[in-house]
N, C-alpha and C positions, 0 to 999 in steps of 0.2 A: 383309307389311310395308306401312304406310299410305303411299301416294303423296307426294311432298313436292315443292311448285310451286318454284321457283328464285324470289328473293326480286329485285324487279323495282327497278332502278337509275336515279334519275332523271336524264338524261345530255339536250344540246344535239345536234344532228345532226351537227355538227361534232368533237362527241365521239366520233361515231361512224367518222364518215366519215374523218378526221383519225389517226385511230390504226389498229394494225396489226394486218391480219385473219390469223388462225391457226387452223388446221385440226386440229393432233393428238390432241385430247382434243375434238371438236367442235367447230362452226363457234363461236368468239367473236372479239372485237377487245378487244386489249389498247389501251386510251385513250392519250392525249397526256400524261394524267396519271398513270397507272400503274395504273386499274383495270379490274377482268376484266368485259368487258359482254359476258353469254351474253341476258339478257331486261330490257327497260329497259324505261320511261315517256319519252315523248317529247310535248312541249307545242309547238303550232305551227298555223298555218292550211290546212285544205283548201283546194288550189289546182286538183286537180284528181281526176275519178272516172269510172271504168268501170267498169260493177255490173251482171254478166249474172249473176241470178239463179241461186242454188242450184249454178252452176260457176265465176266467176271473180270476183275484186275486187281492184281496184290501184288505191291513192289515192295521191295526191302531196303532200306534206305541208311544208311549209316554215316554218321559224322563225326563219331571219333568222340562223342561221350557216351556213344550209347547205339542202339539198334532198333530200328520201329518197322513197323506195316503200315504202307498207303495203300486201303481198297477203295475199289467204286466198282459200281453193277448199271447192270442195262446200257443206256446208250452213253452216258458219263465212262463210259470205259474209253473213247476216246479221246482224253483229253494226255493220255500218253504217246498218242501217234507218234511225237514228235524226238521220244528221248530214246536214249543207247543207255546196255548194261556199261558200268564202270564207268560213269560220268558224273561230273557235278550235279545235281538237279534242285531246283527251286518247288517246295510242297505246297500247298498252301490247302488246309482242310480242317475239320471240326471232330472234337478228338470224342473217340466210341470207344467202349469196350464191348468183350461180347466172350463170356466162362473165361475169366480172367483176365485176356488180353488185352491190354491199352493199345488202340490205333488209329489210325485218323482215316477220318471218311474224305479222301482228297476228291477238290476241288477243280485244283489248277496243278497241271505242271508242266515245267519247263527245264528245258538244259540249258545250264549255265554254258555263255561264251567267255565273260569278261571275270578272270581270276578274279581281280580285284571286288568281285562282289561277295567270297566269303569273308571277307576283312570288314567289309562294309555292313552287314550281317550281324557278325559278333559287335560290331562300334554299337551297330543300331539296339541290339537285345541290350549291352547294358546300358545305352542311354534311356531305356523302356523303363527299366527296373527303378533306378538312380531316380527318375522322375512320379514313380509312382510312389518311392518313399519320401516324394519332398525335396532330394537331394537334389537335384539339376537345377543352378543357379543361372541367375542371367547374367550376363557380360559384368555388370557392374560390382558384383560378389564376387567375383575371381581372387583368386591371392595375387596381391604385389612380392615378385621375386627379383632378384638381381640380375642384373641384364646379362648376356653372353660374357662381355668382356670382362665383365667378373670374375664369373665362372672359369674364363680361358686363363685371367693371369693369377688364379686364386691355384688352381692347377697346373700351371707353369710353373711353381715355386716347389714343386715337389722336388727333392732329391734326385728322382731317376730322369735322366737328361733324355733319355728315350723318350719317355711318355710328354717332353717337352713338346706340343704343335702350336704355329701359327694360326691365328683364326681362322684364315681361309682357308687353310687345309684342312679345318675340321668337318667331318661329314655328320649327316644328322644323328646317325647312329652313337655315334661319338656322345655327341652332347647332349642328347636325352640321356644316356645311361650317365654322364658327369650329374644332368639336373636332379636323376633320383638317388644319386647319392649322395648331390648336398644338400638335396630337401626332402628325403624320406623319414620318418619319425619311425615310431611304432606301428603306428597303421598306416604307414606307406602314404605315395602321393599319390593324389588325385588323378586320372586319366582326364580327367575335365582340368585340371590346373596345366597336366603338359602340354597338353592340346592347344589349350586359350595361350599359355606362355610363349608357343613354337607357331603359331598360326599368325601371330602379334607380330613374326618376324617375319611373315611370309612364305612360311611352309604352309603345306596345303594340308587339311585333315585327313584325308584318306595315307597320305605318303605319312604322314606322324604315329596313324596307329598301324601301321603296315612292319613301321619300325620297332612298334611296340609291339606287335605281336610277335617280330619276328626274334627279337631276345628274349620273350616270356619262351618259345618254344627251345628257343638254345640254354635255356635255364643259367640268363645271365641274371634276369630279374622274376618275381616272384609276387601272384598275386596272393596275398593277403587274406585281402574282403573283395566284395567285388568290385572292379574297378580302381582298386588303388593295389599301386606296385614298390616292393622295395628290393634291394639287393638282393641275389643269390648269394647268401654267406661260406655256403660249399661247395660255388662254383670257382673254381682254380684255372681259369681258360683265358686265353690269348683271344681277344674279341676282336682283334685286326678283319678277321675272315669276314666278318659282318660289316664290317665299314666299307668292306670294298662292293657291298649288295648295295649301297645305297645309292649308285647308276640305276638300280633296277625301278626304283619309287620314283624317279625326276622326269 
């Protein structure tokens, strides 16, 4: 019978950590959000390495929800050869505990070159999630929303002659935070409805949630639940400063 590897979940360490370890059927942790992590992907900075040759390796791995340990023993100790402390790295192992500790018995790892793959990352954990609940619709379940020019001269009728722009001057940034704020509810919009809306127009998916991630972090918007965003109602800021990043995504 041909070996078959456990198909590897891409989770935040706090996904890890956060949720409940259970032994009966082997070591896994059932998540925060209901799914089974036996072997995940973990995206995050070396902060720290001990690497005795051909017998032990423990790196410390942190990503900004949390902190974990990557080991491996005997000849599996080199699969670090390749990375620097204080760098991005890609994990990939099968999660162990041992008197307490949650850690992962890494597999693979590698140092990230291409920024854009922690953006890529977090898209992919919550398209993981969204689909194991059911949620991840296909193209033709998408919401119908009002197109751009809507949007631009529904916003153009504001009072303040400032915040007046031309279509073409508006930057992505711009019009994603207009889209969640004429189509946020109570539970916010969908990441899967901006996406499908703005990709409809020829933005690419990585530069959509690059945008999106990058006002959830300046706390112009505000996840919710997971994957759906609404306003930041106590954020008081001038969001010009972000419009002009959005050379950075094109």
């Amino acid at each position: 019978m041909p070996f078959e590897r456990l198909v590897a979940t891409r989770v935040t360490i706090a996904d890890v950590l956060e949720g409940e370890l259970k032994k009966d059927t082997g070591p896994f942790v059932l998540s925060p959000h209901g799914l089974v992590l036996r072997r995940v992907v973990i995206v995050g900075f070396l902060m720290d390495m001990l690497h005795l040759e051909d017998k032990y390796l423990s790196m410390t791995i942190d990503d900004g929800t949390g902190v974990i340990r990557g080991k491996a023993w005997g000849y599996d100790t080199g699969i670090a050869f390749n990375v620097r402390i204080r760098t991005p790295i890609r994990v990939i192992g099968k999660i162990r505990s041992y008197e307490g500790e949650v850690y992962l018995a890494a597999e693979m790892v590698n140092e990230i070159v291409d920024p854009n793959e922690l953006t890529l990352h977090l898209y992919e954990r919550i398209r993981g999630i969204l689909h194991a609940r059911g949620e991840w619709p296909s193209s033709g379940k998408m919401k119908r929303y009002p197109s751009l020019d809507e949007i631009i001269r529904k916003r153009a009728e504001l009072p303040d002659t400032q915040t007046r722009k031309e279509e073409f001057e508006l930057p992505l940034t711009d019009l994603i935070l207009e889209f969640i704020r004429e189509h946020a509810g109570r539970d916010g919009v969908s990441i899967l409805d901006i996406a499908g809306y703005f990709e409809a127009r020829e933005y690419s998916r990585l530069e959509i949630n690059m945008v999106v991630l990058s006002l959830q972090k300046a706390r112009v918007i505000e996840e919710v639940r997971i994957g759906r965003y609404v306003p930041e109602q106590s954020a008081e800021k001038d969001w010009k400063d972000l419009s002009r990043q959005d050379t950075v995504y094109r």
